[in-house]
DRENZAZA-625234 format. One record per residue (C-alpha): residue in three letters; chain; x, y, z. Coordinates in Angstrom, 1 decimal, padded with zeros to 4 digits. Each point is the difference from the previous one (the first is absolute). Layout:
<recs>
{residuo ALA	cadena A	px X	py Y	pz Z} $
...
</recs>
This chain:
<recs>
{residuo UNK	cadena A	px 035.3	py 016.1	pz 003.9} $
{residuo UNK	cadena A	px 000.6	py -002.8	pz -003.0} $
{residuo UNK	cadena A	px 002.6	py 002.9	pz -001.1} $
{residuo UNK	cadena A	px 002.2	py -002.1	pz -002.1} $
{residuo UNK	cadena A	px -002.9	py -000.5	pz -002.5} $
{residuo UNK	cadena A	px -001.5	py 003.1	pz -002.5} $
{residuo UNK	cadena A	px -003.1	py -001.5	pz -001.6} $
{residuo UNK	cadena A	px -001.6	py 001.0	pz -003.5} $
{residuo UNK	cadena A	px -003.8	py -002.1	pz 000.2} $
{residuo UNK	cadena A	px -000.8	py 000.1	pz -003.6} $
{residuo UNK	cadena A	px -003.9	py -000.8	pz -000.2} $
{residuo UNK	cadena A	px -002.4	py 000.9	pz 002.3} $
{residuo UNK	cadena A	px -003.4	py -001.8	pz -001.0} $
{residuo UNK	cadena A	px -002.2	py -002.1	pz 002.3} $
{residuo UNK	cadena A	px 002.7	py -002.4	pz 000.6} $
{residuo UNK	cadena A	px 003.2	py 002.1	pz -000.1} $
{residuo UNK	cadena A	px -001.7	py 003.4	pz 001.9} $
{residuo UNK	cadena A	px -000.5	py -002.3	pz 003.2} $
{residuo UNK	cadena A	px 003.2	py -001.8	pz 000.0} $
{residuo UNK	cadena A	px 002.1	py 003.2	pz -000.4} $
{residuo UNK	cadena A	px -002.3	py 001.4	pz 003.1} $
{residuo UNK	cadena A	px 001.3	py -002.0	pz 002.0} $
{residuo UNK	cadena A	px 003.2	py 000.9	pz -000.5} $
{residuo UNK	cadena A	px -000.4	py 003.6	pz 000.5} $
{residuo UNK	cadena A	px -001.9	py -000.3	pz 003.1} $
{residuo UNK	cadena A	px 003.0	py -002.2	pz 001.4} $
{residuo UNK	cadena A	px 002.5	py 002.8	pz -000.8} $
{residuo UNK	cadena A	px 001.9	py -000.9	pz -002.9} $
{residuo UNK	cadena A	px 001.0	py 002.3	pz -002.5} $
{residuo UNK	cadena A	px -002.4	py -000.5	pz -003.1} $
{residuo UNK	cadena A	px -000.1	py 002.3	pz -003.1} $
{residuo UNK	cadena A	px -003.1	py -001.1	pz -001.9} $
{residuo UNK	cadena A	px -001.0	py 000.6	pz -004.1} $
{residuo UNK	cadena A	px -003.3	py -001.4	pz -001.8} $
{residuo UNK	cadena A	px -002.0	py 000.8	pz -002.8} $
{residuo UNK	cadena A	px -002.3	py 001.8	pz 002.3} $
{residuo UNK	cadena A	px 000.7	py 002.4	pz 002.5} $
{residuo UNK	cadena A	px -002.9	py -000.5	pz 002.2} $
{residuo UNK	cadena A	px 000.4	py -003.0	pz 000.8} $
{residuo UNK	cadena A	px 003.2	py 000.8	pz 002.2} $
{residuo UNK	cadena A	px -001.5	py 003.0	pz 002.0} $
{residuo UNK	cadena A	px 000.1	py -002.6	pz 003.0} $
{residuo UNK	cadena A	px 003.7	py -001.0	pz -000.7} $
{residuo UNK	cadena A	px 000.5	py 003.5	pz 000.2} $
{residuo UNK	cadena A	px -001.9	py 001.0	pz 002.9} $
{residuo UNK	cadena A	px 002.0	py -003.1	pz 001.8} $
{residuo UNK	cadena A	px 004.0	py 001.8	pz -001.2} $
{residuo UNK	cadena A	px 000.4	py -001.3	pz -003.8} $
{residuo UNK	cadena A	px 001.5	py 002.0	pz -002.4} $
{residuo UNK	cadena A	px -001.7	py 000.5	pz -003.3} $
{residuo UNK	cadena A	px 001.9	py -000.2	pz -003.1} $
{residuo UNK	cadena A	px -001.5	py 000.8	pz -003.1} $
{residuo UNK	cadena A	px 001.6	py -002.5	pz -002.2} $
{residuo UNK	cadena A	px 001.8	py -003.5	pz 000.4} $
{residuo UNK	cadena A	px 003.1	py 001.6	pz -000.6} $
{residuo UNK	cadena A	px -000.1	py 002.4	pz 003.0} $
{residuo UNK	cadena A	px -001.2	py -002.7	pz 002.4} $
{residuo UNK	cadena A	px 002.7	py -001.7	pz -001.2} $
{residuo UNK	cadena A	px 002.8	py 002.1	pz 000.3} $
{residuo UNK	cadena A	px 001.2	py 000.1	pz 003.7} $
{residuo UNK	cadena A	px -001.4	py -003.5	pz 000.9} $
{residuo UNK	cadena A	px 001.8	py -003.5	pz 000.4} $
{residuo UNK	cadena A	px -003.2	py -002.0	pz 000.1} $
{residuo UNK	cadena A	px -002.8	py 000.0	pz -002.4} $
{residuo UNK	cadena A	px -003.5	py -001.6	pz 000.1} $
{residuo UNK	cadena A	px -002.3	py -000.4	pz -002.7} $
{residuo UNK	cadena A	px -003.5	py -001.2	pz 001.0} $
{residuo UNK	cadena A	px -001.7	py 000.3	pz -004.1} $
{residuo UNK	cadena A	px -002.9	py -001.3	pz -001.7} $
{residuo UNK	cadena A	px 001.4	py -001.6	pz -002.7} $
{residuo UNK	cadena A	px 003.5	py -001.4	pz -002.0} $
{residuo UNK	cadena A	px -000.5	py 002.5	pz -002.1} $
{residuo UNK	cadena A	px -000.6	py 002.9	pz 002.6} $
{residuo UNK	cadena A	px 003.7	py -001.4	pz 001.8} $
{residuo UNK	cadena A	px 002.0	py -000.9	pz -002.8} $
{residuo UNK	cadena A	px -000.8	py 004.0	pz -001.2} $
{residuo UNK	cadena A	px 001.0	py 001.3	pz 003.5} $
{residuo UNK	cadena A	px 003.2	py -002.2	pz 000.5} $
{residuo UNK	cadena A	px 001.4	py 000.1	pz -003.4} $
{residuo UNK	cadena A	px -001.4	py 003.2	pz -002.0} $
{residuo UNK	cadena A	px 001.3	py 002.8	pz -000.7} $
{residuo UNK	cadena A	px 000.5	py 002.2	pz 003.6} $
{residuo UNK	cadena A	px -000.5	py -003.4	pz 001.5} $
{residuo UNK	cadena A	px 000.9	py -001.9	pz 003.3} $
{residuo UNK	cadena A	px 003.3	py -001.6	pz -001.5} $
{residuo UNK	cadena A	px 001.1	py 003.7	pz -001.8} $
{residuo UNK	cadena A	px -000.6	py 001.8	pz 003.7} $
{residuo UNK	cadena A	px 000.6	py -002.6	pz 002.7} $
{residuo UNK	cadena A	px 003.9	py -000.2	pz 001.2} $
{residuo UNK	cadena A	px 002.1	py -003.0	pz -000.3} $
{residuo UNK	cadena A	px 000.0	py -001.5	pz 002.8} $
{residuo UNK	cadena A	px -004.0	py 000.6	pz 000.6} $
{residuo UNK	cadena A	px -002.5	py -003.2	pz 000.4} $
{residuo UNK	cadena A	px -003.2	py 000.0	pz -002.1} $
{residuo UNK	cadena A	px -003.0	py -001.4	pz 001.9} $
{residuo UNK	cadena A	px -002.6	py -001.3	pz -002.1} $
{residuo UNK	cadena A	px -003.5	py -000.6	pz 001.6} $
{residuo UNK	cadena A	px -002.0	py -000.2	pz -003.2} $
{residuo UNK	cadena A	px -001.2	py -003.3	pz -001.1} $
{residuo UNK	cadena A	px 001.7	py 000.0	pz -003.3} $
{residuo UNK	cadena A	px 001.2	py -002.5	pz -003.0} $
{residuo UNK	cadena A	px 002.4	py -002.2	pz 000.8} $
{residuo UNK	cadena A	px 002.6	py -000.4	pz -002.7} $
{residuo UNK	cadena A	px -000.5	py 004.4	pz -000.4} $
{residuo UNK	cadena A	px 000.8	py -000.2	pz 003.4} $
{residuo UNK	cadena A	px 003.6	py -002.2	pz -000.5} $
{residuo UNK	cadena A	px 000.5	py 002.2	pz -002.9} $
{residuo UNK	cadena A	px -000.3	py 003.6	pz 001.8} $
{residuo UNK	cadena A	px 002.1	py -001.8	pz 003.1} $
{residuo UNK	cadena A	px 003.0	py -000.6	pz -002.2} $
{residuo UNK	cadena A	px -000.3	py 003.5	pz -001.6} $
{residuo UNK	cadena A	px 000.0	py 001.6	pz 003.6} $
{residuo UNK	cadena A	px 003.4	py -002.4	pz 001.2} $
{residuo UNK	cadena A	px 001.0	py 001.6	pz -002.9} $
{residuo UNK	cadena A	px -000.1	py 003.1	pz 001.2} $
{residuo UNK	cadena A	px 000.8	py -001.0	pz 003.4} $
{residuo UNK	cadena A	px -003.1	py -000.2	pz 001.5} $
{residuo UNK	cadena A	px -001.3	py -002.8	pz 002.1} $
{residuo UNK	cadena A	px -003.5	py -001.5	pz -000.5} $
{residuo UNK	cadena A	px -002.8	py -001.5	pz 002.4} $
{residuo UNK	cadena A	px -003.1	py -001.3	pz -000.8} $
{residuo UNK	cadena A	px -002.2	py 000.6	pz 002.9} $
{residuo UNK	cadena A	px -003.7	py -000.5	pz -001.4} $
{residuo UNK	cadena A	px -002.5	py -000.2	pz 003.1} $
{residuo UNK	cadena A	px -003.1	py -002.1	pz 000.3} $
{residuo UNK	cadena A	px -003.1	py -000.3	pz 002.4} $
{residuo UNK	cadena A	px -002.1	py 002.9	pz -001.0} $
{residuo UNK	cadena A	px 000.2	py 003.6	pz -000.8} $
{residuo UNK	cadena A	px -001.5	py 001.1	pz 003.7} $
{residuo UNK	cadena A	px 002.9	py -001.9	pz 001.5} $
{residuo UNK	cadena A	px 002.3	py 002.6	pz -001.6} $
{residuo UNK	cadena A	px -001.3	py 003.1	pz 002.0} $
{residuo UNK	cadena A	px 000.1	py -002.0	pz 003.2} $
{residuo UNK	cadena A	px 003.9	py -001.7	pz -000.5} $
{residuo UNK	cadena A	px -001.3	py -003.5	pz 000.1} $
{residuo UNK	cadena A	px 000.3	py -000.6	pz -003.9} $
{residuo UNK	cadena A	px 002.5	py -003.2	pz -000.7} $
{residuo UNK	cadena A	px 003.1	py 001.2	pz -002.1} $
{residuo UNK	cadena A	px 001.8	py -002.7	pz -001.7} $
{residuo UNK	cadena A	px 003.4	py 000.8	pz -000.9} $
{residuo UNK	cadena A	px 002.0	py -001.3	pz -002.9} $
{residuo UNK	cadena A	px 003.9	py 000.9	pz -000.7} $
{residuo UNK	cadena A	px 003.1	py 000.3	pz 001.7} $
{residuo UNK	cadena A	px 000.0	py -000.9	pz 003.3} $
{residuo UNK	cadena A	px 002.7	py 002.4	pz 001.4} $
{residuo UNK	cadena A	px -002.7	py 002.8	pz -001.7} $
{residuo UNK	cadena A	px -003.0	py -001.2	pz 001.4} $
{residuo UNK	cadena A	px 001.7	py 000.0	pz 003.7} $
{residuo UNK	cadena A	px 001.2	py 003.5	pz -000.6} $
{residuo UNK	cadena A	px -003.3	py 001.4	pz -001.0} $
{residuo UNK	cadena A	px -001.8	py -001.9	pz 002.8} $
{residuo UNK	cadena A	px -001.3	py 002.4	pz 001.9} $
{residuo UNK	cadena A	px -001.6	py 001.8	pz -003.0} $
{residuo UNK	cadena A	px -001.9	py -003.2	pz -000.5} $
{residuo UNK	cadena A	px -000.5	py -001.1	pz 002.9} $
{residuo UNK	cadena A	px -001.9	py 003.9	pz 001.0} $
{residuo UNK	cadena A	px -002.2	py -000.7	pz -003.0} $
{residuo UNK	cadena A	px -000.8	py -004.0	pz 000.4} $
{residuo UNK	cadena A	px -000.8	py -002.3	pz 003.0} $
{residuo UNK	cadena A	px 001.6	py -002.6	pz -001.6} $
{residuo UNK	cadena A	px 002.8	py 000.1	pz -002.5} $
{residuo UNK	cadena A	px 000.9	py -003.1	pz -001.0} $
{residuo UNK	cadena A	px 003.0	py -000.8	pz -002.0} $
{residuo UNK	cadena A	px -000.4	py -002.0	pz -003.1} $
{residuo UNK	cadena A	px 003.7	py -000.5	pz -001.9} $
{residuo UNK	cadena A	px 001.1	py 001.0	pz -002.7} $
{residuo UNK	cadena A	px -001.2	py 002.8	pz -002.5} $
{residuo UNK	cadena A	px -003.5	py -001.1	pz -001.6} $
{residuo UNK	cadena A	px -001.0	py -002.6	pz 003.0} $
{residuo UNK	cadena A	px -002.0	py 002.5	pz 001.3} $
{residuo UNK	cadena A	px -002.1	py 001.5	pz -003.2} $
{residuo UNK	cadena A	px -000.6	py -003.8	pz -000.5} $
{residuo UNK	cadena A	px -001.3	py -000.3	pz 002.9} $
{residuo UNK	cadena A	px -002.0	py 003.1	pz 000.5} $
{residuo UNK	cadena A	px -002.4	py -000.6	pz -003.1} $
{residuo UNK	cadena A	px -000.9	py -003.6	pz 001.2} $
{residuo UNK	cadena A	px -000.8	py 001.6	pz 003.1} $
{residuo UNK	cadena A	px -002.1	py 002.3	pz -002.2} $
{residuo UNK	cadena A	px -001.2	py -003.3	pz -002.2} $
{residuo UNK	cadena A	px -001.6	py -001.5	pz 003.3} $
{residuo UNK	cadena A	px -001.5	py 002.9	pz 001.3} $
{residuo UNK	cadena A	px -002.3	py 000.8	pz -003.2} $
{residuo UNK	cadena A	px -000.6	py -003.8	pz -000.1} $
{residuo UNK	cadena A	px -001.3	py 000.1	pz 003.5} $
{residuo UNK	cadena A	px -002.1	py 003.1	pz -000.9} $
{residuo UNK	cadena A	px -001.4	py -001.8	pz -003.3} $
{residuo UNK	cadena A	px -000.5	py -003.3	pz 002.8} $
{residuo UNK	cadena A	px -001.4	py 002.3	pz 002.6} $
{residuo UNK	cadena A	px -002.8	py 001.5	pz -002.0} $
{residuo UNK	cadena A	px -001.2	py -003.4	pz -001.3} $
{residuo UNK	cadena A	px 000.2	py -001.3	pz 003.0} $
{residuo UNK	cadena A	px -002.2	py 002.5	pz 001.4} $
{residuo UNK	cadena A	px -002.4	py 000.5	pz -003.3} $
{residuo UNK	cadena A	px -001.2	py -003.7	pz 000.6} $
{residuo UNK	cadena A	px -001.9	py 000.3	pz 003.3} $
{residuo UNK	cadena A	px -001.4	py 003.5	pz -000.5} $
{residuo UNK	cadena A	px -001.6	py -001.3	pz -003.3} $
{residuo UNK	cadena A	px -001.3	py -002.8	pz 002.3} $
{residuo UNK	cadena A	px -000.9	py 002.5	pz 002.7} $
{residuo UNK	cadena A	px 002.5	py 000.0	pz 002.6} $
{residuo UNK	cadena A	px 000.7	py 003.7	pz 001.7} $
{residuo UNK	cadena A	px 003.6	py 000.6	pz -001.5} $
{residuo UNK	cadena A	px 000.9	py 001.4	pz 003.3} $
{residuo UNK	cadena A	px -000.8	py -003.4	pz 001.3} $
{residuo UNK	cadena A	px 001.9	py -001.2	pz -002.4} $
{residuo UNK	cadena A	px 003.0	py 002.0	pz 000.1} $
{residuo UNK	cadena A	px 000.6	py -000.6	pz 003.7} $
{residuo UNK	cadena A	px -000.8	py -003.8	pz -000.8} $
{residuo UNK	cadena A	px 002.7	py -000.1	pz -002.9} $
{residuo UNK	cadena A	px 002.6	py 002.1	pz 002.6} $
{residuo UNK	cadena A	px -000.2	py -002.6	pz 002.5} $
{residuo UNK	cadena A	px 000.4	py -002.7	pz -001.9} $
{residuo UNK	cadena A	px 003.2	py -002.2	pz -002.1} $
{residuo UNK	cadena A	px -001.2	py 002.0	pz -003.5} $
{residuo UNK	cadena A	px 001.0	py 003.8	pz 001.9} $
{residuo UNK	cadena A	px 002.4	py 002.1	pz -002.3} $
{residuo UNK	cadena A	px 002.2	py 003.3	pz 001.2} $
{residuo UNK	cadena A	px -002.3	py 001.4	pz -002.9} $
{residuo UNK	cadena A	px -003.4	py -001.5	pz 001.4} $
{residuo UNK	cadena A	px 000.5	py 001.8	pz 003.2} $
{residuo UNK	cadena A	px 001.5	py 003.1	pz -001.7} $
{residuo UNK	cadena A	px -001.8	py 000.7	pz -003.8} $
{residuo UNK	cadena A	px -002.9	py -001.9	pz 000.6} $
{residuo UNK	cadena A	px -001.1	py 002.5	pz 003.0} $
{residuo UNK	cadena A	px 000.1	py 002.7	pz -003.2} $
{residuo UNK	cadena A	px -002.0	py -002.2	pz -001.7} $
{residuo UNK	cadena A	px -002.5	py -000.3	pz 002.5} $
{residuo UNK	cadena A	px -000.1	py 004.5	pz 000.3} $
{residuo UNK	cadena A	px 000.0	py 000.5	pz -003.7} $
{residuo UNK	cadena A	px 002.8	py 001.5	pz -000.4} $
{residuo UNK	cadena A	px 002.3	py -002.1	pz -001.2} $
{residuo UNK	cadena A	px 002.7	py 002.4	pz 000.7} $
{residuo UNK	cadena A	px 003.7	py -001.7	pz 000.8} $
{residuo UNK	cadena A	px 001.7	py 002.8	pz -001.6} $
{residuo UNK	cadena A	px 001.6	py -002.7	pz -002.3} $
{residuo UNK	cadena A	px -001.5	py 000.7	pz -003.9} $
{residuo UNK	cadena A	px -001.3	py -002.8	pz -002.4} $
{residuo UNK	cadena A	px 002.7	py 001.3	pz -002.6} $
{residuo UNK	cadena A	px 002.9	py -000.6	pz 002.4} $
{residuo UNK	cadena A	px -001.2	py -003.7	pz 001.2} $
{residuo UNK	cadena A	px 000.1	py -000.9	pz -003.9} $
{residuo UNK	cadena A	px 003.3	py 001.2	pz 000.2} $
{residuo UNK	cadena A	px 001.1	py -001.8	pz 002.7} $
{residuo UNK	cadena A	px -001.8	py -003.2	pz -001.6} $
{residuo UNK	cadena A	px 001.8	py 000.3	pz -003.5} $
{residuo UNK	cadena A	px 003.5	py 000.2	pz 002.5} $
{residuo UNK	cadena A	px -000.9	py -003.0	pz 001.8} $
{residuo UNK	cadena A	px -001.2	py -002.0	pz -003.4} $
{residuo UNK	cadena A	px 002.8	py 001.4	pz -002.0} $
{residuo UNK	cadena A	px 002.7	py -001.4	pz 002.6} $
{residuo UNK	cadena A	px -002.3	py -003.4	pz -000.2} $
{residuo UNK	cadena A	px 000.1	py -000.5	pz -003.7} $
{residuo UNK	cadena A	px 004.0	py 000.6	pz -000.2} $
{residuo UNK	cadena A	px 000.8	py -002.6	pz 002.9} $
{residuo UNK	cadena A	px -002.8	py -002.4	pz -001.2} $
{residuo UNK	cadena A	px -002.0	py 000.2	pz 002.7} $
{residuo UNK	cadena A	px -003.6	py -001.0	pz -000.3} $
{residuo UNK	cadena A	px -002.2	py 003.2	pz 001.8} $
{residuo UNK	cadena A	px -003.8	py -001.7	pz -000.5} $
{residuo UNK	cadena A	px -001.3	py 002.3	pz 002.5} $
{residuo UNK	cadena A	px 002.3	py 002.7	pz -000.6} $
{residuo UNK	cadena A	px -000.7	py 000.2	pz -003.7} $
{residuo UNK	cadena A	px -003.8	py -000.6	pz 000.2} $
{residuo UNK	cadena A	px 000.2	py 003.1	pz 002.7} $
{residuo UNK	cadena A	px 001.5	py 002.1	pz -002.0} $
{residuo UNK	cadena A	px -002.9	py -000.5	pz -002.7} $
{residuo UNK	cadena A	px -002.7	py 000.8	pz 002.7} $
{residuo UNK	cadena A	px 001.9	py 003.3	pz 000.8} $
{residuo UNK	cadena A	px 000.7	py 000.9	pz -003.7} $
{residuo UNK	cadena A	px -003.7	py -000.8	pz -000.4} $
{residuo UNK	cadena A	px -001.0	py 002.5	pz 002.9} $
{residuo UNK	cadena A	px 002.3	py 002.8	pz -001.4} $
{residuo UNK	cadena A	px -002.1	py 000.1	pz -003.5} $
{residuo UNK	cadena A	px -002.7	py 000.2	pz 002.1} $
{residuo UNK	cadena A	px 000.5	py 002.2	pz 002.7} $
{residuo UNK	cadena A	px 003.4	py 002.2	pz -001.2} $
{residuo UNK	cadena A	px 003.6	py 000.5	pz 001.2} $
{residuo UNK	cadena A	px -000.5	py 001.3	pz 002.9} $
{residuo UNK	cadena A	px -002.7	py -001.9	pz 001.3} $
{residuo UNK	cadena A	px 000.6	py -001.6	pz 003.6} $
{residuo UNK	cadena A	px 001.4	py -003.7	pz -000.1} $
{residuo UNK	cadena A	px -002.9	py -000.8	pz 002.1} $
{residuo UNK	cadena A	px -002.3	py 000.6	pz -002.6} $
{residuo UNK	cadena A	px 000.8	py -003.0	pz -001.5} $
{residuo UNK	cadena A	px -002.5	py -001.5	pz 002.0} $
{residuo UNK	cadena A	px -002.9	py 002.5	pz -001.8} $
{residuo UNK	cadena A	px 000.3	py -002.6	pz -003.2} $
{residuo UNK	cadena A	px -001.4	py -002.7	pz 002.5} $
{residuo UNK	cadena A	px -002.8	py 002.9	pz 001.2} $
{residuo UNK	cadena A	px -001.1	py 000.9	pz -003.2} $
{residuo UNK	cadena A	px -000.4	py -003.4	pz -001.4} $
{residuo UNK	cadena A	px -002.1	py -001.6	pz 003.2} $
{residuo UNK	cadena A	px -002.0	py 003.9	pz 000.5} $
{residuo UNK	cadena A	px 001.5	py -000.1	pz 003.6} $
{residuo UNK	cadena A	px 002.2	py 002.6	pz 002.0} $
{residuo UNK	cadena A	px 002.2	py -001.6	pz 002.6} $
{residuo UNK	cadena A	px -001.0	py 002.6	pz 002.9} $
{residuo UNK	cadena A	px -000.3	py 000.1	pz 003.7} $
{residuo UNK	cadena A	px -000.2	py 002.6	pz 002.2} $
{residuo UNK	cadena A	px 003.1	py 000.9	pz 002.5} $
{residuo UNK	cadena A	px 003.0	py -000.6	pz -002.3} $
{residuo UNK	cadena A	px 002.4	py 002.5	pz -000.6} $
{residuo UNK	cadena A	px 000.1	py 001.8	pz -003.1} $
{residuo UNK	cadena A	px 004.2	py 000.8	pz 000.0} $
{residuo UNK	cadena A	px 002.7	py -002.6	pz 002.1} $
{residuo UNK	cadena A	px 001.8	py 001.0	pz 002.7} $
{residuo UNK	cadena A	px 002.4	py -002.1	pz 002.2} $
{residuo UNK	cadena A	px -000.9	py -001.5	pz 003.0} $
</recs>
């Protein structure tokens, strides 16, 4: 089964251990490689191969995804020494997942056609607990001919993959998706601050706000951790401010006025002092706590996401 691909899946963190699950537990033939063992003993367990470096995952594959937490953390694997482009085969197709800088981006594409190597973008949105289900969206920027071929990876690890264009369309459009889901999580806890501070149940008002033309994709998803306390989304406050300097960055250079955008990124920079780097996004919403003496809490709500 899917015998014409050989997969190396470079990155196995709460985002990138899910989606490479469901490729191994459809049959295809995955060799895996992170920083940390442990977090592929389920890869494993499923039929994926181990490697101990990037350059043995890479050796007998002709598609590689990276699924990384930062530029930095991609440009190292793709480019440096014993990296993807010194181990991968012309001919081979580079699939990158991570939500990464644009013009770095351009730049490492043009290095891999280089080499013969064939890029896709293929960042995914909608929430890390759609990735362990196969419901995350995967858009797809790049050659078309590409994307088609590598369809059914994409398609095993997405329930939508929609096709964007041309290289870059994609990783524009993946950190405004990013931009409107921390504005709706900054919205959503104001929203829901008011009328507990006036004495409403914020159960009462949760369900109220869900029902009516102000509901979000985050009020019914991140507000529910708000609500347990545990803020957990598995998405860190270090890597939305990332993803808010990519989105501002790309605004500033095309002249684009980001009001919202740029004062959100403030409120999230603001929350990192306060909280750390690997605080939850979520706990943006403890500034707002802390300064009315108030904890957003109801009984019932989930403290981790799962899809419906």
């Amino acid at each position: 089964m899917h015998s014409q691909f050989k997969i190396a899946f470079i990155g196995l963190g709460n985002l990138g251990e899910p989606l490479c699950h469901n490729l191994t537990k459809n049959g295809f033939n995955v060799t895996v490689t992170d920083l940390n063992k442990e977090s592929a003993k389920r890869l494993v367990s499923e039929g994926a191969t181990w490697a101990d470096s990037v350059a043995d995952a890479c050796k007998d594959a002709n598609v590689v995804i990276t699924a990384l937490p930062s530029v930095a953390a991609s440009r190292k694997v793709v480019e440096g020494a014993n990296g993807v482009f010194d181990n991968l085969a012309s001919g081979g197709i580079w699939i990158e997942m991570s939500t990464t800088d644009l013009h770095d981006l351009q730049r490492l594409n043009a290095a891999a056609n280089a080499k013969g190597i064939q890029v896709l973008e293929c960042p995914v949105t909608g929430g890390v607990h759609l990735a362990e289900s196969g419901e995350i969206t995967v858009l797809v920027g790049g050659d078309e001919a590409t994307a088609k071929h590598v369809a059914p990876i994409l398609d095993c690890m997405g329930g939508q993959t929609i096709y964007m264009g041309k290289m870059g369309n994609a990783s524009v459009v993946k950190v405004v998706t990013n931009m409107l889901a921390f504005i709706h999580l900054v919205a959503a806890g104001e929203a829901m601050m008011l009328p507990a501070v006036y004495g409403v149940d914020p159960d009462a008002t949760y369900r109220a706000i869900r029902a009516s033309s102000g509901n979000s994709f985050v009020h019914e998803t991140e507000s529910k951790l708000i609500l347990s306390g545990s803020y957990n989304v598995k998405f860190t406050m270090d890597l939305a401010c990332k993803d808010l300097g990519l989105v501002n960055d790309i605004a500033k250079e095309l002249n684009v006025p980001l009001e919202l955008g740029s004062m959100t990124q403030q409120i999230f920079r603001r929350a990192r002092g306060l909280f750390g780097s690997e605080a939850q996004s979520p706990e943006v919403v403890k500034m707002l706590e802390q300064a009315c003496g108030i904890d957003l809490r109801a009984p019932g709500y989930p403290t981790e996401l799962v899809a419906e």
